[in-house]
C-alpha positions as CSV (number, residue, x, y, z in Angstrom):
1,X,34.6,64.1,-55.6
2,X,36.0,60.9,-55.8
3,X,34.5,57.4,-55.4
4,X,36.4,56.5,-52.2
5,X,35.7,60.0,-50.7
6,X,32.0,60.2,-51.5
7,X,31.4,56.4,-49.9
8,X,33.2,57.6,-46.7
9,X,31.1,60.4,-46.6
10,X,28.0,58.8,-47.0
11,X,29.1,56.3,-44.0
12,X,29.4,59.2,-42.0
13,X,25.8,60.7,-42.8
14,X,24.5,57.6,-42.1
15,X,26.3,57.4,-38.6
16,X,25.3,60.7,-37.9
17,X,21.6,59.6,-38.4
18,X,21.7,56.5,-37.0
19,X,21.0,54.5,-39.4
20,X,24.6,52.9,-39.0
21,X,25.7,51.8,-36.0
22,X,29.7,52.8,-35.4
23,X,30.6,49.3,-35.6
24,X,28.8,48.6,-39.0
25,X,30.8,51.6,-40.1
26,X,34.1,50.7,-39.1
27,X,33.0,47.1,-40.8
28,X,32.2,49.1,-44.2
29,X,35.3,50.8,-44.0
30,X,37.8,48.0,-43.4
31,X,39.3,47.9,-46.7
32,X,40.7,51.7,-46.0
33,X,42.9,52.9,-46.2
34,X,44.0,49.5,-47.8
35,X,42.5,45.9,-49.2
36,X,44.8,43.0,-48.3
37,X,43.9,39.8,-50.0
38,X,47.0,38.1,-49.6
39,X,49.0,38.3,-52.5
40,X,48.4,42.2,-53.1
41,X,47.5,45.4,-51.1
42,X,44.9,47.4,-53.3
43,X,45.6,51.0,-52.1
44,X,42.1,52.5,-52.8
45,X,43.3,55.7,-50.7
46,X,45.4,56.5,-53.8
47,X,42.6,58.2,-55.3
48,X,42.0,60.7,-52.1
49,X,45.9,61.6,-52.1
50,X,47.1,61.6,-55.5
51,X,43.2,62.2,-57.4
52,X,44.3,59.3,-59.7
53,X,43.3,55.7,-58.5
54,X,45.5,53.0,-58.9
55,X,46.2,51.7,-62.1
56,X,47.0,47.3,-62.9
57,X,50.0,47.0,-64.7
58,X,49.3,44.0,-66.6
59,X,52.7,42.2,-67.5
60,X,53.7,38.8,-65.4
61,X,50.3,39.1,-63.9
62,X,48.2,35.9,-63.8
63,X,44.5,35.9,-65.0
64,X,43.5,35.4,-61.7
65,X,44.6,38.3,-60.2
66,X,43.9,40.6,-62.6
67,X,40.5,39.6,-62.7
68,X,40.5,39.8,-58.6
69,X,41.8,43.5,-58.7
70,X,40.0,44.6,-61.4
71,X,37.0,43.8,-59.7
72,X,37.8,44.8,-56.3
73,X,38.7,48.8,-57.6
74,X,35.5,48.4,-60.1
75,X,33.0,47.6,-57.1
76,X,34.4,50.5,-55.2
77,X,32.9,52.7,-58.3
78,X,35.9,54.1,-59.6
79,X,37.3,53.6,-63.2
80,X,40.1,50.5,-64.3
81,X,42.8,50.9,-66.3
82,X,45.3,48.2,-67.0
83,X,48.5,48.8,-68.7
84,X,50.8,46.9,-71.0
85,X,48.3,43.6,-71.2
86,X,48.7,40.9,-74.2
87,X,46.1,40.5,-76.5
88,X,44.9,36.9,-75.5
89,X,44.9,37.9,-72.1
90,X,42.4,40.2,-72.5
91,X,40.1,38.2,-74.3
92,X,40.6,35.5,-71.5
93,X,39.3,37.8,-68.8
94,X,37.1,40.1,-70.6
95,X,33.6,37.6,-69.5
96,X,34.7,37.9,-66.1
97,X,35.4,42.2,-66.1
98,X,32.0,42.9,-68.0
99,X,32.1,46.8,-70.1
100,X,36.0,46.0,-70.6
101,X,37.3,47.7,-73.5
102,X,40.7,47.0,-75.0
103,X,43.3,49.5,-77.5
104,X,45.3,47.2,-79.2
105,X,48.6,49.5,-80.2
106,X,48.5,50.9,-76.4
107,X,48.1,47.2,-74.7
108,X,45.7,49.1,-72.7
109,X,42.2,48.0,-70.9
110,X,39.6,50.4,-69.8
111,X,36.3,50.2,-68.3
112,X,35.2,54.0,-67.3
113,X,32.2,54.1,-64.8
114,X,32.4,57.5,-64.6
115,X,33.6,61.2,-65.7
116,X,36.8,62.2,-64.1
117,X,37.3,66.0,-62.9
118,X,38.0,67.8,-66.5
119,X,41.3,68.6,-67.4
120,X,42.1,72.7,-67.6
121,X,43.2,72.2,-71.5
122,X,43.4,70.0,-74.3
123,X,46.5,67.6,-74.0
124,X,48.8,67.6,-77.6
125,X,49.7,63.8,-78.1
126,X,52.7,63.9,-81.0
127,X,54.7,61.5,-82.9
128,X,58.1,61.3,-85.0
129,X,56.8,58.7,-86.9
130,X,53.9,55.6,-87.1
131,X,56.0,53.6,-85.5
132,X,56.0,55.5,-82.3
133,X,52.0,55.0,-82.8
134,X,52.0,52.3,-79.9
135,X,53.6,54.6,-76.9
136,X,51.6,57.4,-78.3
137,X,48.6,55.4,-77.9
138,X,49.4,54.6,-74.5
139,X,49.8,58.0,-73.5
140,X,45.8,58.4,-74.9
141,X,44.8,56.2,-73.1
142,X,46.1,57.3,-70.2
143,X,44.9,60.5,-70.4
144,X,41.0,60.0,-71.7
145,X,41.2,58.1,-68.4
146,X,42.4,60.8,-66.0
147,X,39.3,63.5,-67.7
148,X,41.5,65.5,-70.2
149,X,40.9,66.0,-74.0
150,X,43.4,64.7,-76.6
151,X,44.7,66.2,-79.8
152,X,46.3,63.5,-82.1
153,X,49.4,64.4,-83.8
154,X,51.5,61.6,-85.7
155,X,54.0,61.1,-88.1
156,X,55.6,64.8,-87.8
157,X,59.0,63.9,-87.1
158,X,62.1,66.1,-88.4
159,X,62.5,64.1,-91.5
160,X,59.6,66.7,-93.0
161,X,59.7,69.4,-90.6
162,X,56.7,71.1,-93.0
163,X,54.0,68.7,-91.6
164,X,54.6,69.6,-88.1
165,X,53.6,73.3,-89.0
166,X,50.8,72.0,-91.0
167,X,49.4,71.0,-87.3
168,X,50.2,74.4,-85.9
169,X,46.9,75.6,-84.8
170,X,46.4,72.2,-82.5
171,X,50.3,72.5,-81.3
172,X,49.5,76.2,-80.0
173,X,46.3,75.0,-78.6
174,X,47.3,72.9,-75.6
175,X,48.1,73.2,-72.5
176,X,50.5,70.1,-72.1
177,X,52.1,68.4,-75.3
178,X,53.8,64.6,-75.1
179,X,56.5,64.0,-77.8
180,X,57.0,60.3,-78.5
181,X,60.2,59.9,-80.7
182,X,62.8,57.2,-81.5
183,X,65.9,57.1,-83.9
184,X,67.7,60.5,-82.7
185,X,64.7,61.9,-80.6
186,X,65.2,65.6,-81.7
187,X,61.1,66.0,-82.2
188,X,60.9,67.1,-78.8
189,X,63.1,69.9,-78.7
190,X,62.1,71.1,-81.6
191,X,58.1,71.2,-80.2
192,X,59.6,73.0,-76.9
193,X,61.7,76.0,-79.1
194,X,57.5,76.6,-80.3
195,X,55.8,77.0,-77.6
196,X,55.0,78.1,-73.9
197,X,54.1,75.0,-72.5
198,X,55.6,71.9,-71.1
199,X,56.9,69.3,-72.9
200,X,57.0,66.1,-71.8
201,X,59.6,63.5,-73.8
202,X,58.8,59.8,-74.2
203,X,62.3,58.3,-76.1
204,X,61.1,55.5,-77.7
205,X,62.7,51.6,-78.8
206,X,62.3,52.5,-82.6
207,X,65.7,52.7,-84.6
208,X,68.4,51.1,-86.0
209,X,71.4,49.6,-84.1
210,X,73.0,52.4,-83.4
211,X,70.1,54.0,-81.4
212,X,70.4,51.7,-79.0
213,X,67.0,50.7,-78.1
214,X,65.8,54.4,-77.2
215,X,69.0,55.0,-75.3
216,X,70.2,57.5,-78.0
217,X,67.0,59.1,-77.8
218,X,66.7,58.9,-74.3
219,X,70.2,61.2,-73.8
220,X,69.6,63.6,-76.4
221,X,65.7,64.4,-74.8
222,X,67.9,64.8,-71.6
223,X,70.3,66.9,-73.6
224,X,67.4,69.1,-74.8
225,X,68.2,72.8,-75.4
226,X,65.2,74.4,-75.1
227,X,63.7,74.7,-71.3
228,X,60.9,73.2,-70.4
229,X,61.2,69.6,-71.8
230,X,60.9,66.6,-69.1
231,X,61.5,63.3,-70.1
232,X,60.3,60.0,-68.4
233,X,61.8,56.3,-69.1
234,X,61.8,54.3,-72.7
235,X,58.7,53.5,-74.1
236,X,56.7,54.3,-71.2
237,X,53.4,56.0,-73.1
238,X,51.5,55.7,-69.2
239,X,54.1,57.9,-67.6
240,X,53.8,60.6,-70.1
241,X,50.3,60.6,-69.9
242,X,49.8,60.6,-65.9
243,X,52.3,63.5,-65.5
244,X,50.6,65.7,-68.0
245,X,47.4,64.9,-66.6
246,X,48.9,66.0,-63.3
247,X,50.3,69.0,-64.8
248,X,47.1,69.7,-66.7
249,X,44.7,69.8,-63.7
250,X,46.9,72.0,-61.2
């Protein structure tokens, strides 16, 4: 059950015994199904139609109003997660978001109140190579956040296709796998030929000139042979990780 959910039932309980008069509850349920405070609308209904709350994403936003949603979503019980935030912001707002913790490669802050519904399967998190560490690490994140367990697997790109088989058992094992690759982005395809499962296919900004800042890796993921394989935009770790997640609880 989530947060959100729970509260409104426990309003209605309450107006059911009287202990709640039906103006108090439509007082203590104002915020629904959003929060305007002027310079944002805080959906906190997202949680009862998509079973993920919403999520901050950090870049251009002031320390002010990250600190104002962050504590807005945390005092309606539900987990925070804030993507793609700069080191010295977070250590500027961590005093005033208290149990915020911070993954430096992802750009990632977390502050986990409680358990989310379990995931059906472990979630296979792979990499080309360490520099496609940081979208890798986003996708992590992302998914410890939504309830699902994550099997690391970096640095098994195609330049030494024999330590991608030495992590065979953990491949085989999951339910979802996300591929982060840059320079000619052929790791995913080569995953999806393997196995059963989906695939999902982060391109990633790591390569020489020619790769054009994950565009070359981007079209050949969207070129992939194999079925199965979706890809989402350059970079973007979170995206991979909230549509497995998805994919992993149906």
């Amino acid at each position: 059950m989530t947060p959100m959910k729970s509260q409104i039932e426990e309003i209605l309980i309450k107006v059911r015994e009287r202990k709640l008069t039906p103006k108090a509850a439509l007082n203590e349920l104002r915020d629904y199904p959003y929060q305007d405070l002027g310079f944002v609308k805080i959906d906190h209904q997202r949680e009862l139609r998509k079973g993920i709350p919403e999520i901050i994403y950090g870049l251009g936003k002031t320390d002010a109003h990250i600190i104002k949603i962050g504590r807005e979503l945390v005092e309606k019980g539900g987990n925070l997660l804030i993507t793609r935030l700069d080191p010295q912001v977070f250590r500027r707002i961590r005093k005033k978001l208290p149990g915020l913790s911070y993954n430096a490669p992802a750009r990632m802050a977390y502050l986990k109140q409680r358990e989310p519904p379990p995931g059906k399967g472990p979630i296979a998190v792979m990499t080309a190579g360490t520099s496609d560490i940081p979208v890798a690490e986003e996708a992590v994140i992302t998914c410890e956040m939504l309830g699902n367990d994550v099997h690391r697997i970096f640095d098994v790109g195609v330049a030494g296709l024999h330590r991608l088989f030495g992590e065979i058992d953990k491949i085989l094992s999951a339910r979802v796998i996300i591929v982060a690759a840059g320079m000619e982005g052929a790791l995913p395809s080569v995953v999806a030929g393997l196995v059963s499962v989906p695939v999902v296919a982060v391109p990633t900004s790591i390569g020489y000139g020619a790769s054009f800042n994950g565009m070359a890796a981007l079209l050949a993921m969207l070129n992939s042979c194999p079925g199965g394989v979706a890809v989402v935009n350059i970079d973007n770790g979170f995206g991979a990780g909230y549509l497995a997640s998805l994919i992993n609880h149906l």
